[in-house]
C-alpha positions as CSV (number, residue, x, y, z in Angstrom):
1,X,185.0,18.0,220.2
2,X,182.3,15.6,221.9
3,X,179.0,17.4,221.3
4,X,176.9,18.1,224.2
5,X,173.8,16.2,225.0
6,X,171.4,18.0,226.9
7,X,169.9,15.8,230.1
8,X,166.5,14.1,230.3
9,X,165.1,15.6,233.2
10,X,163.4,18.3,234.4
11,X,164.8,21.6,235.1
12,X,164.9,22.4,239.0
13,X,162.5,25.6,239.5
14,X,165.1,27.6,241.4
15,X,164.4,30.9,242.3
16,X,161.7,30.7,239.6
17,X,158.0,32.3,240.7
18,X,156.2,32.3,236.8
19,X,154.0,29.1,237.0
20,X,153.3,29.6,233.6
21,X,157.3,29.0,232.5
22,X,157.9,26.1,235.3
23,X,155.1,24.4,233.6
24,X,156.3,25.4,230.2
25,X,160.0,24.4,230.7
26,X,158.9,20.9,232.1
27,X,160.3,22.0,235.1
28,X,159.8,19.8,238.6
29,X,156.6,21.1,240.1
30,X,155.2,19.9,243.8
31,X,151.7,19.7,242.8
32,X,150.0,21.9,245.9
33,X,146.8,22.8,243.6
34,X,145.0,20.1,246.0
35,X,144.3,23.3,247.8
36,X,142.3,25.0,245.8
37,X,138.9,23.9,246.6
38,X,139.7,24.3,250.3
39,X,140.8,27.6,249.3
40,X,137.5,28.0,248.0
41,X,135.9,26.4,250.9
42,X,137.5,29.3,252.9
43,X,136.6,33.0,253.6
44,X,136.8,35.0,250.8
45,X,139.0,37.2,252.2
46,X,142.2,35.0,252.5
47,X,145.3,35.9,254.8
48,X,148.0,33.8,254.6
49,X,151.5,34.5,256.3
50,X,155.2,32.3,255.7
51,X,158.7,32.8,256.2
52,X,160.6,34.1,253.7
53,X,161.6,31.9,250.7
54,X,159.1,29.4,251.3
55,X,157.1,29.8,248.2
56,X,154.6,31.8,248.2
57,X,154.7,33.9,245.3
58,X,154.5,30.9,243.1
59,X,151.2,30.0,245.4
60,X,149.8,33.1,244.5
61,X,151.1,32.9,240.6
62,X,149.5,29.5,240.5
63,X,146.2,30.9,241.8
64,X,146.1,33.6,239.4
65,X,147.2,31.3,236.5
66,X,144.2,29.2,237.3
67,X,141.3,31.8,237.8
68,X,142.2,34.0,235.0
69,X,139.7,34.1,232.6
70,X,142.2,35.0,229.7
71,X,143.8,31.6,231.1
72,X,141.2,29.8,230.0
73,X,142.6,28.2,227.0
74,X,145.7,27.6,228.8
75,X,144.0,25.4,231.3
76,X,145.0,21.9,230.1
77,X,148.9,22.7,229.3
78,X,149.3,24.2,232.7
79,X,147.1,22.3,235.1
80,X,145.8,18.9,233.1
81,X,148.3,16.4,234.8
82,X,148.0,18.4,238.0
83,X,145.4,17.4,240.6
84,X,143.1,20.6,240.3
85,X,143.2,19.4,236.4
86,X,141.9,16.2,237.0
87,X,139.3,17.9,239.5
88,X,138.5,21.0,238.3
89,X,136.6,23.9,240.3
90,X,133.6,25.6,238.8
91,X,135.3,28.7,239.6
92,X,138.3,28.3,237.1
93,X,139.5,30.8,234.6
94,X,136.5,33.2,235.4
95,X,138.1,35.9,237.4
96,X,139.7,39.1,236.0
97,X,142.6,39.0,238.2
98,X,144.6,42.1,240.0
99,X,148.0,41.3,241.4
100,X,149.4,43.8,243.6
101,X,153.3,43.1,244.5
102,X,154.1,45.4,247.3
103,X,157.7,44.2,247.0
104,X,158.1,46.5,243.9
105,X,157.4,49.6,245.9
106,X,159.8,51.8,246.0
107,X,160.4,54.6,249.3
108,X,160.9,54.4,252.4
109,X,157.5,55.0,254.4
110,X,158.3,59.1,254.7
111,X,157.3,58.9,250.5
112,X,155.5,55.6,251.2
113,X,152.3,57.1,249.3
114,X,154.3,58.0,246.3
115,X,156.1,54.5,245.5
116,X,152.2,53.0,246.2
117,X,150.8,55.2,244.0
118,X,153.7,54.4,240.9
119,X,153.2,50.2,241.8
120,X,149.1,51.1,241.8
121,X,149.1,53.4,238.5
122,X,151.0,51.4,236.1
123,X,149.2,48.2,237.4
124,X,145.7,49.5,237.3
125,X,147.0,50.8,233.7
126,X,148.1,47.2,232.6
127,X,144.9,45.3,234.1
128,X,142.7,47.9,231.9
129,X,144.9,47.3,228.9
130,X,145.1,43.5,229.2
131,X,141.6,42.9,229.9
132,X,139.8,45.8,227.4
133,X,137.6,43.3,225.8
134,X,136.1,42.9,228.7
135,X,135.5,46.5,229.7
136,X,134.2,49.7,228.3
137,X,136.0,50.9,225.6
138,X,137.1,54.6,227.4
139,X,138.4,52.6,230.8
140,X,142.2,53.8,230.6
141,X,141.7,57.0,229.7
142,X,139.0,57.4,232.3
143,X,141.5,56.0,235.0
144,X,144.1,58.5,233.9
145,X,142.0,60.8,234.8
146,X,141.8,59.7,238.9
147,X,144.3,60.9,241.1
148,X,146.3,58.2,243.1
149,X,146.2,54.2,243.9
150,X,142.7,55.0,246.2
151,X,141.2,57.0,243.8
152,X,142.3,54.3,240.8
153,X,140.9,51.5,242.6
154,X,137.6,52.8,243.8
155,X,137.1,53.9,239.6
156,X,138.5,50.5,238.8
157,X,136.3,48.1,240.7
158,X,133.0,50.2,240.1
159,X,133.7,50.2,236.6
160,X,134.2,46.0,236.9
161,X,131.2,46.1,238.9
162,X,129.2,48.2,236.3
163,X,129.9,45.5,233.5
164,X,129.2,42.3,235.6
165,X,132.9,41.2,235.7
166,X,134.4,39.9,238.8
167,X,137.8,40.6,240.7
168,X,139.9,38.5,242.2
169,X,142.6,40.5,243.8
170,X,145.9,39.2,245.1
171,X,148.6,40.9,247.4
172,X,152.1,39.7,247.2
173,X,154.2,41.0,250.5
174,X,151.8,43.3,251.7
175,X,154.1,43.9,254.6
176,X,157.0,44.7,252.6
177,X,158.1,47.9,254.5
178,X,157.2,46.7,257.9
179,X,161.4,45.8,258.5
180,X,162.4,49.2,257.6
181,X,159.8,50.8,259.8
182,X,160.8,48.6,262.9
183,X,164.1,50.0,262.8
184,X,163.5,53.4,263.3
185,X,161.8,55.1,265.7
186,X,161.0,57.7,263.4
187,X,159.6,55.8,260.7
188,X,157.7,54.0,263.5
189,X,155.7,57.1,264.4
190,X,154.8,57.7,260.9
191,X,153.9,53.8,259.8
192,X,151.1,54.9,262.5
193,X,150.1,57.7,261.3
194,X,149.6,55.3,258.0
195,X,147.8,52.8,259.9
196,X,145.6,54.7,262.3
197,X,143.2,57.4,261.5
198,X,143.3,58.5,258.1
199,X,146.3,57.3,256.8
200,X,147.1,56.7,253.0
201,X,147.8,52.9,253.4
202,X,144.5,52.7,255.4
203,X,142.7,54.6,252.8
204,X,143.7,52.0,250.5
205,X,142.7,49.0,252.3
206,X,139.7,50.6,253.3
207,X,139.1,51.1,249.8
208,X,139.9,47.6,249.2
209,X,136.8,47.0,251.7
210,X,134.4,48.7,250.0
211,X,135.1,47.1,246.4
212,X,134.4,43.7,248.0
213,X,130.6,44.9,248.4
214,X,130.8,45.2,244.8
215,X,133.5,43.4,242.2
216,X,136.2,42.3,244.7
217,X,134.9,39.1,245.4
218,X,137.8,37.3,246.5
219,X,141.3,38.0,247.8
220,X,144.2,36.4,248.9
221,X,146.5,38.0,250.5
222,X,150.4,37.2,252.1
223,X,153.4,38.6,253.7
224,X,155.8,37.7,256.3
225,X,154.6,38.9,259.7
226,X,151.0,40.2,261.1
227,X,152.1,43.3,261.9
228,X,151.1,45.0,259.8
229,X,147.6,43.7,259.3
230,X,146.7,44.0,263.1
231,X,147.3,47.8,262.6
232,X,145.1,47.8,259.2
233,X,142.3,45.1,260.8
234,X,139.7,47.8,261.4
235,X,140.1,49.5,258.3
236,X,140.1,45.8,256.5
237,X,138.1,43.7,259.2
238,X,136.7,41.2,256.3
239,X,139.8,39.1,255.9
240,X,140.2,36.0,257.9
241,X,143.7,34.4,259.0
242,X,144.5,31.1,257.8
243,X,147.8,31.3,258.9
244,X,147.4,29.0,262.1
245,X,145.0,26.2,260.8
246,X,145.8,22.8,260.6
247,X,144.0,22.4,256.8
248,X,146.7,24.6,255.6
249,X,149.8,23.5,257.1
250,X,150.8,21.6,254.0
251,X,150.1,24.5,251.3
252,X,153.6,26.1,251.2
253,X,156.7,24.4,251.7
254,X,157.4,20.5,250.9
255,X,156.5,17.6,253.2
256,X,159.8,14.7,253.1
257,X,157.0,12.6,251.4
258,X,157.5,15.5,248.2
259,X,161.1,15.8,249.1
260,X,161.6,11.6,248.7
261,X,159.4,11.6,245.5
262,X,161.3,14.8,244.0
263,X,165.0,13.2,245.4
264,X,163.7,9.6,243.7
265,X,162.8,11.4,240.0
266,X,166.2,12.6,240.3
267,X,167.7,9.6,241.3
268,X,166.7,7.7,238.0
269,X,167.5,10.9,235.6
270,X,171.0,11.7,237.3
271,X,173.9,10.3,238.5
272,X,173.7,9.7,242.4
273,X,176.5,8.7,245.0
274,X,174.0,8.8,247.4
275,X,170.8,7.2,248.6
276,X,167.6,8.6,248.6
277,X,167.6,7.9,252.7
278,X,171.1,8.9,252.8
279,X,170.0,12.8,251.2
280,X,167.4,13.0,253.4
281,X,169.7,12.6,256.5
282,X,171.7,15.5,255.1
283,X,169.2,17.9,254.2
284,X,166.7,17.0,257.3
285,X,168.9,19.1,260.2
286,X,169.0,21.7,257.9
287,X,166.1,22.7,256.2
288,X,163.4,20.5,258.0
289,X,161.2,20.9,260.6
290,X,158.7,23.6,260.4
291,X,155.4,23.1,261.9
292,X,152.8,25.6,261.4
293,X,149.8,24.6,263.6
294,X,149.8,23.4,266.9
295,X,147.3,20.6,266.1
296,X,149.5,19.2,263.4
297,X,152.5,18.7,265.7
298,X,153.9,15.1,266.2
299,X,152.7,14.5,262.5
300,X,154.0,16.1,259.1
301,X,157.1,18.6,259.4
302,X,157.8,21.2,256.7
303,X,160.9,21.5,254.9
304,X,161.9,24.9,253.2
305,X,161.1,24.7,250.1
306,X,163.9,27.1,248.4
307,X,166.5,25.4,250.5
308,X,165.5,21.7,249.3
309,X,165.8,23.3,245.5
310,X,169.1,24.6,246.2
311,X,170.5,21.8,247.6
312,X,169.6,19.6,245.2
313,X,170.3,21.5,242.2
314,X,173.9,21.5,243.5
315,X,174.4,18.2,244.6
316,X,172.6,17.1,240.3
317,X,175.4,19.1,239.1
318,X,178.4,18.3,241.7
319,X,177.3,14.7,243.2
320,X,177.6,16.2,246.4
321,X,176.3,18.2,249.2
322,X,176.8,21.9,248.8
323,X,180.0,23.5,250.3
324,X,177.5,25.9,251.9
325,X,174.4,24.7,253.2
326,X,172.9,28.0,253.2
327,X,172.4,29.7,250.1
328,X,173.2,33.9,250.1
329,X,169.4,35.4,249.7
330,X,168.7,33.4,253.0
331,X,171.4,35.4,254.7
332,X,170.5,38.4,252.9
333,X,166.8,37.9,254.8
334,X,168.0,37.4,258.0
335,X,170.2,40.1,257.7
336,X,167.6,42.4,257.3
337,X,165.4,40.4,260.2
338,X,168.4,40.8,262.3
339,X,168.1,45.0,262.0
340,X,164.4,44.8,262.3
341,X,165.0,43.0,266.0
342,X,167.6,45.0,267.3
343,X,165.9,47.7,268.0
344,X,168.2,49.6,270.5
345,X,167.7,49.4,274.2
346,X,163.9,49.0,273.4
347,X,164.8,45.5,272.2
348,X,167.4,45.1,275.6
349,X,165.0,41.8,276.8
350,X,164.5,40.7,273.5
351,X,167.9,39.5,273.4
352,X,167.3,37.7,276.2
353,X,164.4,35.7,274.7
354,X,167.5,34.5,272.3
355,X,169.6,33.9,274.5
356,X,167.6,32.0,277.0
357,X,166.6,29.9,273.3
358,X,169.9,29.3,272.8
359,X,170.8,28.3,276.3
360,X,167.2,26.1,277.6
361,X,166.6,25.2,273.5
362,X,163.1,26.6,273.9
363,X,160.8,29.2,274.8
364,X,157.2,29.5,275.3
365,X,154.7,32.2,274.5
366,X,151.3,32.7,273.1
367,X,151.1,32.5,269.1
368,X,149.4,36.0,268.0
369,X,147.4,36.2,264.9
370,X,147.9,39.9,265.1
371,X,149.5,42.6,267.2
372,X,150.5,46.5,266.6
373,X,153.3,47.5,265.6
374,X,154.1,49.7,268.6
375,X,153.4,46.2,270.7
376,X,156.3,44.7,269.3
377,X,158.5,44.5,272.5
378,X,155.5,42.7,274.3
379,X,157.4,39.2,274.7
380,X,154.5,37.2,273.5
381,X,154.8,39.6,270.3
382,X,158.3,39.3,270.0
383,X,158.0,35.3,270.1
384,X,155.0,35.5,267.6
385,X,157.1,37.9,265.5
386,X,160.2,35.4,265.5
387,X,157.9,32.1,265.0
388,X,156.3,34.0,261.7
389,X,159.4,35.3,259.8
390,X,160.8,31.3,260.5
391,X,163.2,31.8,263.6
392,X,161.0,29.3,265.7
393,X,159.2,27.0,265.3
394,X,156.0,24.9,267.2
395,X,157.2,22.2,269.5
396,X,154.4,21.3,271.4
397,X,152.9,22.8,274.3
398,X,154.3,23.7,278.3
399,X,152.9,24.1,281.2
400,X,150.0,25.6,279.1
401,X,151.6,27.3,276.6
402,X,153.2,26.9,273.3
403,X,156.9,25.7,273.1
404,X,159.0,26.8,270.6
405,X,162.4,25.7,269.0
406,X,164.5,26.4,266.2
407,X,163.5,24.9,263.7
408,X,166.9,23.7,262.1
409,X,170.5,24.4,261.2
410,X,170.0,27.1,258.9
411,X,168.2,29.1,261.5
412,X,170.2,28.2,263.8
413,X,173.3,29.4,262.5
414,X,171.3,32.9,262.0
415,X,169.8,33.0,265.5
416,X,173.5,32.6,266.8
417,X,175.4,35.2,264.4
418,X,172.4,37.8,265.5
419,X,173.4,37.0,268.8
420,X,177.2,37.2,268.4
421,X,176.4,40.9,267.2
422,X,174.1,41.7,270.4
423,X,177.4,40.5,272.7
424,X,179.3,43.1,270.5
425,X,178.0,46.2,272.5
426,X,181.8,48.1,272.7
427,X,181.1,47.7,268.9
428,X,184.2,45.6,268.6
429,X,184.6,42.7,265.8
430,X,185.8,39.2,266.3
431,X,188.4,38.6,264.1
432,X,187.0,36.5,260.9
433,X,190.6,35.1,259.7
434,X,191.9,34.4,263.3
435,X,188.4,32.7,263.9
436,X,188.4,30.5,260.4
437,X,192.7,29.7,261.2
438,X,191.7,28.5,264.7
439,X,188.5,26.8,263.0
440,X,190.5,25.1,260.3
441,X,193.4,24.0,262.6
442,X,190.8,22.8,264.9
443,X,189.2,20.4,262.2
444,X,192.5,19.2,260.5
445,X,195.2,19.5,263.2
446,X,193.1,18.6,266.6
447,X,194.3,22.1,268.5
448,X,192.0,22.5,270.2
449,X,193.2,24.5,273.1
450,X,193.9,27.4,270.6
451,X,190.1,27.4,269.8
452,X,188.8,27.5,273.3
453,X,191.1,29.9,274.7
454,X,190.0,32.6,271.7
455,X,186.6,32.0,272.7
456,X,187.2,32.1,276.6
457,X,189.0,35.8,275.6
458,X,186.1,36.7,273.4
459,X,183.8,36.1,276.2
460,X,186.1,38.0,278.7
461,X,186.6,41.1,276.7
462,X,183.0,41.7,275.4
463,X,181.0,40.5,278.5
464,X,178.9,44.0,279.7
465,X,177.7,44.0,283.6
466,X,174.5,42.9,282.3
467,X,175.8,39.4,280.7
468,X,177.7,38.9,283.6
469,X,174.3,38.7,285.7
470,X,172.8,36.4,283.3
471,X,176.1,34.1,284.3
472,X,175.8,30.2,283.3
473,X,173.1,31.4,280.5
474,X,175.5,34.4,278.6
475,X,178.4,31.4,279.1
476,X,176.9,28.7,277.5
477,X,175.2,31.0,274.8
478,X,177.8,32.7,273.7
479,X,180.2,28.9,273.4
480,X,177.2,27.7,271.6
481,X,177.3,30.8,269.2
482,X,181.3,30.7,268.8
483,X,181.1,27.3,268.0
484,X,178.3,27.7,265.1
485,X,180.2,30.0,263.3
486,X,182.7,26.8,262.9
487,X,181.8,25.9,259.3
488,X,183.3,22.2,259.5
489,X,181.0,21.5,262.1
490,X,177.4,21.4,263.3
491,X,177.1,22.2,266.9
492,X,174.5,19.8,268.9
493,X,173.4,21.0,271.9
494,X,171.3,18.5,274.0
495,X,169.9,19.1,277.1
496,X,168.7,16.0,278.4
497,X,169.7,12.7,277.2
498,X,169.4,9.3,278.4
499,X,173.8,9.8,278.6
500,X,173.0,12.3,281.1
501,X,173.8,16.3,280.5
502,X,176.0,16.8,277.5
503,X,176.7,20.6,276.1
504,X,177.8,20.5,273.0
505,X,178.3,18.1,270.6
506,X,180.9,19.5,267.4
507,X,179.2,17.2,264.9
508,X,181.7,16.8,261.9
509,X,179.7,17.7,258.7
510,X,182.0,14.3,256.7
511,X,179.3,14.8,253.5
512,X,181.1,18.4,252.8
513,X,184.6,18.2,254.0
514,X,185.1,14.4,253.7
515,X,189.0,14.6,254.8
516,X,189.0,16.6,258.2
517,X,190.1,15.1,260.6
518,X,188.7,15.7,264.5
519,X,185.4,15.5,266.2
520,X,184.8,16.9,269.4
521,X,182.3,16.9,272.7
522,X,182.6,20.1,274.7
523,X,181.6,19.5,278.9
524,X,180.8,22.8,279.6
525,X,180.2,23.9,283.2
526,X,180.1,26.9,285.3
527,X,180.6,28.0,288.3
528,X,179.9,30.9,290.1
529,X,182.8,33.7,290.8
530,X,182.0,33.2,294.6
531,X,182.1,29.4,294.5
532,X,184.9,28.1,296.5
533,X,187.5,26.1,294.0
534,X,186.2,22.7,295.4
535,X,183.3,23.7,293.7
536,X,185.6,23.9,290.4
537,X,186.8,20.0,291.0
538,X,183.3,18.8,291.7
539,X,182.2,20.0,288.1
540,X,185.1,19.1,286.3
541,X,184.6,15.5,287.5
542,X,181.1,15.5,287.0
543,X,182.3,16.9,283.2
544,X,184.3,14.0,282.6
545,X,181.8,11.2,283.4
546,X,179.3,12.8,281.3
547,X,181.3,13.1,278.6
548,X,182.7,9.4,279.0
549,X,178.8,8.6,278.6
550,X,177.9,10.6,275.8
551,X,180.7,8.8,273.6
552,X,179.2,5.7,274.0
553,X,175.7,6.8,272.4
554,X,174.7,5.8,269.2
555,X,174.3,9.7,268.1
556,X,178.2,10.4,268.4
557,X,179.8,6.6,267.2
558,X,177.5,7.4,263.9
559,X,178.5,10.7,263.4
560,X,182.0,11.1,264.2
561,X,182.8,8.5,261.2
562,X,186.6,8.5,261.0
563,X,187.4,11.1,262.3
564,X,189.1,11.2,265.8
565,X,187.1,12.0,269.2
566,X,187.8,14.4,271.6
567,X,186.1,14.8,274.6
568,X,187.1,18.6,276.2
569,X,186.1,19.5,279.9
570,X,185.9,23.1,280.1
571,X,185.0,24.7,283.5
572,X,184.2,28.5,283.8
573,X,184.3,30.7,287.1
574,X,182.4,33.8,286.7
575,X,184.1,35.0,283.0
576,X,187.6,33.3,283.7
577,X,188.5,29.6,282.9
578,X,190.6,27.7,284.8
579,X,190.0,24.4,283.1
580,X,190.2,23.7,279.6
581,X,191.0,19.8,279.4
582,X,191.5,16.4,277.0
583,X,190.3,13.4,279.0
């Protein structure tokens, strides 16, 4: 039996948040501790808010690595080759540091104080323990003695304050419950009562305000959407949002400059089939794109950080792209994003806000730092909400306001399942076998007529009145949203190219399934139920020159590889379609 030789390389950090262990296990870090003097530079009272999976709790465990004074000694093994090492702050390792994690609170909001008061207890219990040397002697029995996280904290930081030691306090997903309140109606009533007035949760951010005129002297502070903070601003109207500003667009998240240098490492510790250049084509429609602040657009994108480790952990041990290019916990997310958006017939022109994305590729609104809860269905909101959690992203401005996009394939695909499920009204299911058989034989087989006609019957049976008005829009959206749940393809739909108007583009993805066989550009046009069926012949016609066109580009001869072209003229009239063609 050959004995195995462990590899010479760093471990990828996936799904690991401890920036004591990554640094420990030699694991690949993206140094980001540059930011810590701007950090410093900034309000003491820090906001920050990402999308999901980007990264920020290992910000925040780096931050509290470095200003922890029992860190001290620890300095040079954890940050010495790091930038900050190099250029250290005066500030460093002289903080006792809090870390809240509102993620570990259990409840629902109706026994919301009770789950914050368990998270609170045994946290306040641990800092005392942890930190005794540096406070008086009879601290965690005193504390045992308060009743409740408000009570705790306004003993705790007096006490700091009493011995001259100073708190730096950090909140992890201090919105953590917002999702399950936006669901329910119910629960929304009460999250105000929270918010508003006198309100546990605003107790404790209040309280929160009134230990930073004492031993609170910094905090830093993230989550996933402003929601909830507009509601707590005027109980906690010290922090500033940094959120928005170009300084900080960079902090979470890798540039393709850290994505080259981490695919390059790799390239010289494992064995490649693939160049640097030729990974970054693969991953950059998926997991790139993200812009963060207006005046950084046109210069550095954002690639999802969790994604990039995924991807290329599995292609170090396999040689190649991932079978799936999105991992589980990101569907999990959206899963839960997807209940938090559909909220009823409240939500009703919400969906249209998708769908008109889906079918224009953009919408525009005003990006909100903050808004109330109860404000959610204001559309401006609702577009800030779905920019925050990573659904759009900033594309420029139009006519005055912000354009937004989605940001890349992995979104995509999410954006179009959610809206699948808001076309499912009779609360009917598309069949997933049928769908994948007609998928497969589609890719491998080049029957294609099966695969349209399911989704022209889809369309007809689960159109309500109210698509039906929305016409050319709820047709092309819906084809768009079929077609991404094809997973031997990645559906490109461009709106205006120099080839003239093309729909949809069934982009073969050759890197995962390397044999199929068929590539395909979809004409799609409409016409209107009283059109007269010259009407139908005129776009039909018009379907087949710009299709003609759009094969000749450079975009489809480089993608289509081997695989064999098919250009399909489909033509709608009202819900019914009486051309589905080869040319």
């Amino acid at each position: 039996m050959e004995e195995y030789i462990a590899p010479r390389r760093k471990r990828i950090p996936y799904g690991m948040m401890n920036f004591a262990v990554i640094r420990r296990d030699d694991c690949y870090y993206v140094d980001k501790t540059r930011f810590i003097p701007m950090i410093e530079e900034a309000d003491k009272f820090f906001f920050f808010i990402r999308p999901r999976r980007f990264g920020k709790s290992l910000t925040v465990n780096m931050l509290q690595h470095y200003y922890d004074i029992l860190a001290k000694d620890k300095f040079d093994a954890l940050f010495g080759d790091l930038y900050i090492g190099k250029y250290p702050t005066p500030d460093r390792n002289s903080y006792l540091v809090l870390y809240l994690n509102f993620s570990g609170i259990v409840g629902e909001l109706h026994n919301y104080r009770k789950g914050l008061d368990a998270h609170c207890g045994t946290t306040f219990e641990n800092f005392c323990k942890i930190y005794a040397d540096y406070l008086p002697q009879d601290t965690v029995e005193e504390l045992r003695t308060k009743e409740g996280a408000v009570e705790q904290l306004d003993f705790l930081y007096q006490v700091c304050a009493r011995v001259g030691q100073r708190i730096y306090l950090f909140i992890d997903e201090y919105d953590h419950f917002t999702n399950a309140i936006l669901s329910d109606i119910e629960s929304l009533h009460r999250y105000t009562d929270e918010t508003h007035g006198e309100g546990y949760l605003r107790a404790f951010f209040n309280k929160i305000k009134a230990g930073t005129y004492s031993s609170i002297e910094r905090c830093f502070i993230t989550g996933v959407s402003p929601v909830t903070m507009d509601d707590l601003t005027s109980g906690f109207n010290i922090g500033t949002n940094y959120s928005l500003t170009p300084e900080f667009n960079e902090m979470i998240g890798f540039t393709e400059e850290e994505v080259r240098q981490m695919l390059t490492y790799y390239s010289t510790t494992s064995p490649f089939n693939h160049s640097v250049d030729e990974l970054i084509e693969m991953m950059k429609p998926w997991y790139d794109n993200y812009c963060f602040a207006e005046e950084c657009y046109g210069e550095t994108t954002m690639y999802n950080s969790n994604m990039v480790l995924y991807f290329v952990k599995n292609y170090i041990q396999r040689g190649k792209a991932p079978r799936d290019m999105v991992e589980d916990n990101i569907r999990i997310d959206y899963e839960k994003l997807r209940m938090l958006i559909r909220k009823d017939k409240e939500f009703a022109h919400d969906a249209s806000i998708i769908q008109t994305l889906v079918s224009e590729g953009y919408v525009t609104g005003e990006l909100k730092k903050g808004f109330p809860a109860v404000n959610i269905t204001n559309p401006d909101n609702f577009v800030s909400l779905l920019y925050y959690f990573g659904m759009l992203t900033i594309s420029g401005m139009y006519k005055g306001k912000t354009k937004l996009t989605i940001p890349n394939q992995v979104v995509r695909e999410q954006i179009y399942t959610y809206l699948l499920s808001t076309y499912d009204e009779a609360d009917l299911s598309f069949s997933s076998y049928e769908k994948n058989e007609l998928a497969s034989a589609l890719a491998y087989d080049g029957s294609w007529k099966a695969y349209f006609g399911y989704i022209a019957d889809c369309l007809k049976r689960y159109t309500s009145q109210r698509d039906k008005q929305k016409g050319e829009f709820f047709v092309h959206g819906f084809t768009l949203a079929m077609t991404a749940q094809n997973r031997f393809y990645r559906p490109i739909s461009e709106q205006d190219t120099q080839a003239g108007y093309v729909d949809i583009f069934l982009c073969p993805l050759l890197d995962i399934y390397s044999d199929m066989k068929h590539s395909y550009i979809v004409e799609l046009k409409y016409a209107k139920y009283k059109d007269p069926e010259s009407r139908v012949e005129e776009l039909r016609l018009e379907g087949i020159a710009q299709a003609n066109r759009y094969a000749e580009t450079e975009t489809v001869k480089n993608a289509v590889g081997a695989t064999q072209l098919h250009k399909i003229v489909v033509v709608y009239k009202g819900m019914d379609m009486p051309v589905c063609e080869e040319i």
